[in-house]
Structures are given as structure tokens and as C-alpha cells.
PyMOL commands that place a pseudoatom at each C-alpha (Angstrom):
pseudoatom trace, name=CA, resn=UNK, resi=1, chain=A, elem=C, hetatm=0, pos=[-13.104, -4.159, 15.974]
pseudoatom trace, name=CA, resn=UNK, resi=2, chain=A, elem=C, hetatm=0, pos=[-9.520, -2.966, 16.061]
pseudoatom trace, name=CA, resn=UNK, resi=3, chain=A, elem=C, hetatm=0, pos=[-7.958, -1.970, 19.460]
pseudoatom trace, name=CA, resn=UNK, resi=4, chain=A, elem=C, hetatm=0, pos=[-7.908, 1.627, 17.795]
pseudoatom trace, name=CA, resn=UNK, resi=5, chain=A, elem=C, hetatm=0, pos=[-11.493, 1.472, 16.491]
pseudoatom trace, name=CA, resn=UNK, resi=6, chain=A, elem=C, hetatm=0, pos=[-12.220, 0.560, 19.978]
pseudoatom trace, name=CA, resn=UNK, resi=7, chain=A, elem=C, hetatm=0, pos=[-10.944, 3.316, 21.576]
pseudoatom trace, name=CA, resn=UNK, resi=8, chain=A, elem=C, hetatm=0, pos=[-12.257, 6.206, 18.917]
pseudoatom trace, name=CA, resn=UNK, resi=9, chain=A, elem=C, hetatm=0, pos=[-15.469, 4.192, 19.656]
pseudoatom trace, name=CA, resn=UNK, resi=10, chain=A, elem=C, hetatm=0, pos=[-15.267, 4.756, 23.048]
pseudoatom trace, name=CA, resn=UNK, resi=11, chain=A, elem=C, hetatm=0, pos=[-14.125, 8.687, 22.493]
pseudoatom trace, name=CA, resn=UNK, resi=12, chain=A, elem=C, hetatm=0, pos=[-17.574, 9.324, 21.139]
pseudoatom trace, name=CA, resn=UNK, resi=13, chain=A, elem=C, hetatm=0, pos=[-20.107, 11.600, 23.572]
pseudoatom trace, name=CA, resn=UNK, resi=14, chain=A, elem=C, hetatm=0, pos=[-17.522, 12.368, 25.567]
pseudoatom trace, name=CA, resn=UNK, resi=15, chain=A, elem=C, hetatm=0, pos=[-16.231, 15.680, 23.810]
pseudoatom trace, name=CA, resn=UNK, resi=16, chain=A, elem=C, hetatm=0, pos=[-18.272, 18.549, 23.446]
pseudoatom trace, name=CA, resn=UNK, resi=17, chain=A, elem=C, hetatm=0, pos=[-17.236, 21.555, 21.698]
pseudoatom trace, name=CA, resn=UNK, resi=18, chain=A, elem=C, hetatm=0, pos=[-19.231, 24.842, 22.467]
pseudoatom trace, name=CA, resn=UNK, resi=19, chain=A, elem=C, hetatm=0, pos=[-18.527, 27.167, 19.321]
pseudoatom trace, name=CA, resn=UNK, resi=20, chain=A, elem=C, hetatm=0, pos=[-19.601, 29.670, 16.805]
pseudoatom trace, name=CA, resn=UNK, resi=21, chain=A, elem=C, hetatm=0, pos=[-19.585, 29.099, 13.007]
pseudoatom trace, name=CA, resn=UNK, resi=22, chain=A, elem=C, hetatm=0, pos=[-16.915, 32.334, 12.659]
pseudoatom trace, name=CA, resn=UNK, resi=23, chain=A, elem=C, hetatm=0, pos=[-14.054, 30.990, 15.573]
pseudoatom trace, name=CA, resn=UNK, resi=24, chain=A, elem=C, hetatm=0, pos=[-10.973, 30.004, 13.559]
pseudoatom trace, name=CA, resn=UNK, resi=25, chain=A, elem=C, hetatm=0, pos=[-9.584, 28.618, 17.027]
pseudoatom trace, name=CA, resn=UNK, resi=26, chain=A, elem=C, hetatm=0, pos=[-12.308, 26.533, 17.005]
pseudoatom trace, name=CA, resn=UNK, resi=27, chain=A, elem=C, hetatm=0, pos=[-11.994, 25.560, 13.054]
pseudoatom trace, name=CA, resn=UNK, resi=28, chain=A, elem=C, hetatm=0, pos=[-8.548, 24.553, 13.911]
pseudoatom trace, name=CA, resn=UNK, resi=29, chain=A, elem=C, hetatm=0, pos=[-8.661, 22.541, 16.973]
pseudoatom trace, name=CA, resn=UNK, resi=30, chain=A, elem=C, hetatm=0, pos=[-11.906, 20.540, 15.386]
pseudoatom trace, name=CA, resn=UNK, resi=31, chain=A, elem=C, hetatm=0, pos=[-9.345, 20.103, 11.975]
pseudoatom trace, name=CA, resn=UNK, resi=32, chain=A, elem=C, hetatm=0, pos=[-6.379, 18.779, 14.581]
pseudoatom trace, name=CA, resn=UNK, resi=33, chain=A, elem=C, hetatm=0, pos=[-8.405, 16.497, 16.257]
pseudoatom trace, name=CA, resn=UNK, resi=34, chain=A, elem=C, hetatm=0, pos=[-10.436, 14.988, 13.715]
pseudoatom trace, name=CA, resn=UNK, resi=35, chain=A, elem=C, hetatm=0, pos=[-6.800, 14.181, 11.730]
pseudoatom trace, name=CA, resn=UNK, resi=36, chain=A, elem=C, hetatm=0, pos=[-6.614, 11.350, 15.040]
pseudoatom trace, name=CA, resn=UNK, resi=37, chain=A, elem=C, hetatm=0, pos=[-10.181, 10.377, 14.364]
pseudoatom trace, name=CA, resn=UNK, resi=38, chain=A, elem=C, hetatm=0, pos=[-11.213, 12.257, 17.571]
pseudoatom trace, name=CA, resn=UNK, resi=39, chain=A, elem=C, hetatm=0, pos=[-14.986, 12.669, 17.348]
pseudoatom trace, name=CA, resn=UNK, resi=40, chain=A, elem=C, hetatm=0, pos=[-16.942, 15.799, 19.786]
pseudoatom trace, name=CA, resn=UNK, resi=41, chain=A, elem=C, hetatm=0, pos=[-20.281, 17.361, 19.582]
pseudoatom trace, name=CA, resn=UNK, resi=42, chain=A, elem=C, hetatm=0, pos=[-20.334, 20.952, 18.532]
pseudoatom trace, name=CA, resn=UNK, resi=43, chain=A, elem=C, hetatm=0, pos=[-22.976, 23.293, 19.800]
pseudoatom trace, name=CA, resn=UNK, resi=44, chain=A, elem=C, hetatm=0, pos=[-23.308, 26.528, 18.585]
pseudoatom trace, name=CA, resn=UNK, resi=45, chain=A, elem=C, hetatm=0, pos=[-23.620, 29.138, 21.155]
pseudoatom trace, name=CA, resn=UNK, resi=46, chain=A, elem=C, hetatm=0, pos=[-24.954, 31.825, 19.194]
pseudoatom trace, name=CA, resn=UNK, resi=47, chain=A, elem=C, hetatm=0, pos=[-28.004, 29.558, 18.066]
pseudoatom trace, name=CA, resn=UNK, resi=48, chain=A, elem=C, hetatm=0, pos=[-28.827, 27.968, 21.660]
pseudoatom trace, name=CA, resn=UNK, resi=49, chain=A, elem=C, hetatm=0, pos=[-28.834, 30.469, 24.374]
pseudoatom trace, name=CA, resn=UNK, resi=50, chain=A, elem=C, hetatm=0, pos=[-28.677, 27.748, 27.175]
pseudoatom trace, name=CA, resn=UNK, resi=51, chain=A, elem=C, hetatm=0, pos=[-25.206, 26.597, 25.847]
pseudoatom trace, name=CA, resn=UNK, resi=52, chain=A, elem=C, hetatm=0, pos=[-24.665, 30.542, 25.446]
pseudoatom trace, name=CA, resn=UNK, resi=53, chain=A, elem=C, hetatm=0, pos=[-25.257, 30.671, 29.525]
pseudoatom trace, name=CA, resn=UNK, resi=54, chain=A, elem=C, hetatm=0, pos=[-23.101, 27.825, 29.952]
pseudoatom trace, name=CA, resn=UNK, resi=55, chain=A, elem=C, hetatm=0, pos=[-19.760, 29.140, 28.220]
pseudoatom trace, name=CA, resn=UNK, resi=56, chain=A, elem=C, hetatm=0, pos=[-20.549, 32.338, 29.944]
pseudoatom trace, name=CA, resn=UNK, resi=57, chain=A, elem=C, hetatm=0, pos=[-20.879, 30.452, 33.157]
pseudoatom trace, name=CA, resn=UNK, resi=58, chain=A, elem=C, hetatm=0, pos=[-17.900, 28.699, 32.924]
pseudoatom trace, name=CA, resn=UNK, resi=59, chain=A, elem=C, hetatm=0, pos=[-15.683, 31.718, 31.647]
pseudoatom trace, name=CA, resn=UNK, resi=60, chain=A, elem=C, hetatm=0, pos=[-16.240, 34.493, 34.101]
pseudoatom trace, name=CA, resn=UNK, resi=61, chain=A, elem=C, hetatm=0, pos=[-19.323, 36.229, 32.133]
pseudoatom trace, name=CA, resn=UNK, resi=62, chain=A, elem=C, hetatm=0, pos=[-17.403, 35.711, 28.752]
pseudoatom trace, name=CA, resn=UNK, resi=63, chain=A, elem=C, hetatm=0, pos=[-18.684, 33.718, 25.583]
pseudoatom trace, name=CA, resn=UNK, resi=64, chain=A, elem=C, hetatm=0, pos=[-15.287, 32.419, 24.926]
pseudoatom trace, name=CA, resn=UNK, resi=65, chain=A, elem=C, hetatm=0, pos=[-14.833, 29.649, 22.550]
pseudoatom trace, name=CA, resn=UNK, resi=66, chain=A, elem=C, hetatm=0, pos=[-13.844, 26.860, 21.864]
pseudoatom trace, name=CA, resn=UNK, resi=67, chain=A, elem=C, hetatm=0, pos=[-15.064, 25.843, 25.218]
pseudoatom trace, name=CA, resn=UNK, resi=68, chain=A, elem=C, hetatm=0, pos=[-15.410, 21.945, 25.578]
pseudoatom trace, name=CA, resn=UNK, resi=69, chain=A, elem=C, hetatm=0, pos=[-16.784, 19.463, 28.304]
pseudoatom trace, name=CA, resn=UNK, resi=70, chain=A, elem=C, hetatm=0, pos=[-14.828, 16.451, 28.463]
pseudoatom trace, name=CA, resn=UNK, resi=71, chain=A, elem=C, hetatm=0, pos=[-15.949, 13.525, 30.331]
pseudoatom trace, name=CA, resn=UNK, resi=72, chain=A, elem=C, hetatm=0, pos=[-12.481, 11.695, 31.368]
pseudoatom trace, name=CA, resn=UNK, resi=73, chain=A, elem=C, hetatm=0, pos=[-12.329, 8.525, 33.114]
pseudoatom trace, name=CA, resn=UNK, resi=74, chain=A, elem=C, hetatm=0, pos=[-9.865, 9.746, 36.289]
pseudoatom trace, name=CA, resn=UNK, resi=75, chain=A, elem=C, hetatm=0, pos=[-10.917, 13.320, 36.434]
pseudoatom trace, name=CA, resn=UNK, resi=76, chain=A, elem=C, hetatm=0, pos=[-14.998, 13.222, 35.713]
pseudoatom trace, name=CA, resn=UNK, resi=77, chain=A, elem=C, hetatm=0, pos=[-16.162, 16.246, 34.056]
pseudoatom trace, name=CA, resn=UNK, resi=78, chain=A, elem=C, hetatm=0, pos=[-13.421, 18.499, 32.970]
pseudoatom trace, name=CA, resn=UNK, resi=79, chain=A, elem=C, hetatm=0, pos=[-14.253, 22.064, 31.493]
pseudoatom trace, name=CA, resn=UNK, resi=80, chain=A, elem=C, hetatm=0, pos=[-11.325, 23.529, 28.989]
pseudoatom trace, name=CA, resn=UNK, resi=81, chain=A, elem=C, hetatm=0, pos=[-11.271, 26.867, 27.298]
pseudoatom trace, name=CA, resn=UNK, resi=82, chain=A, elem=C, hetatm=0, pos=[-9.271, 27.144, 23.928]
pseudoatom trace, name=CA, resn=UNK, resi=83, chain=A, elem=C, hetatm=0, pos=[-7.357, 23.996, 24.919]
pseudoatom trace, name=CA, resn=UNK, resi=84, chain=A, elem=C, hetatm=0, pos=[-4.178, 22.894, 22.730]
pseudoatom trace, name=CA, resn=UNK, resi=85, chain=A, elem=C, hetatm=0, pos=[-5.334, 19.674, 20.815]
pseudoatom trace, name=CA, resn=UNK, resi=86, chain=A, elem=C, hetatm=0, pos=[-2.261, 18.005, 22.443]
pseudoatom trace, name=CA, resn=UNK, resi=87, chain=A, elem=C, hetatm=0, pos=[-3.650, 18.875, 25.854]
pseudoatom trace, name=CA, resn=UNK, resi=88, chain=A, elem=C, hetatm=0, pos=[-7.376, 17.223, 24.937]
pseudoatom trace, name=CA, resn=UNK, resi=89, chain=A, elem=C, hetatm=0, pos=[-5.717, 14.029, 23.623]
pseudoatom trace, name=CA, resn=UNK, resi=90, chain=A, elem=C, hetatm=0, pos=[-4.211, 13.985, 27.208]
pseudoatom trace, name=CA, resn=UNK, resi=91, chain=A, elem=C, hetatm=0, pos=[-6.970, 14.075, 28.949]
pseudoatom trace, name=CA, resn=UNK, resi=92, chain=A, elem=C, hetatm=0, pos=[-8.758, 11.332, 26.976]
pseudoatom trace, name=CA, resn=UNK, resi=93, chain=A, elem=C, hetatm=0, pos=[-6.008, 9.200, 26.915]
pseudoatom trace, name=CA, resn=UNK, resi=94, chain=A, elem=C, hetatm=0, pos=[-5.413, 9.215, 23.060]
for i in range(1, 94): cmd.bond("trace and resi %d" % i, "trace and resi %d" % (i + 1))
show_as sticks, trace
zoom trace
């Protein structure tokens, strides 16, 4: 396995991308990241009302997407609303 290959390996679980099937935010971030082979789980929020209560948690009420859950390896858990795709790569080191 290449050092690259390695490293998208290692990417994968630790992205997840709370969304709706409408959100062109969401469309495009998804489209940026997957162009550096950047895997992430989507859930829908309008088809699973506990990830619905999560955004809402997270976002002061609001179901505001793309929301994502990043597991990092310095900063543990790390919640982002309608991040820049530059700013996700950061955080996972990519």
C-alpha cells in the first residue's frame, strides 16, 4: 500500500457529513473533497431525526448543513459547520 493509499485509508470513519439531498453547499464540499480521495459518511438529517437533533444541537437550534464530525488525531472530536474544504483537509492532515 502506497504512503498515500495509506493515509486515505486511514481518513476513512473519521468524516461525517450531516446533510440533506437539496444543500448545494453540501454537493460542493463532498465534490471538493472527494477530487483528494477524501472519503466521509453522509447522513441525511431530514430522514433520521436523531442526526436532525444533533445538527440542531450543535448549531444553536438550527438544522444547518453541511455539518461534519471530524475525529482528528491532536484535537479529538471536532464539530464544523459549512467548513471550506481547505479548512477540513487541515484538520485531517491531508
Amino acid at each position: 500500500m502506497t504512503t498515500k493509499a495509506a493515509e486515505k485509508s486511514d481518513q476513512q470513519g473519521r468524516i461525517t457529513m450531516y446533510t440533506t439531498t437539496w444543500c448545494g453547499f453540501c454537493r460542493r464540499l463532498k465534490t471538493q473533497l472527494g477530487r483528494d480521495g477524501i472519503e466521509m459518511v453522509e447522513v441525511d438529517i431530514e430522514r433520521d431525526p436523531k442526526a436532525a437533533e444533533f445538527v440542531m444541537s450543535v448549531n444553536g437550534g438550527n438544522q444547518t448543513v453541511p455539518t461534519l464530525v471530524i475525529q482528528t488525531p491532536d484535537a479529538g472530536e471536532v464539530v464544523l459547520t459549512n467548513p471550506s474544504a481547505k479548512e477540513v483537509k487541515r484538520l485531517i492532515g491531508a
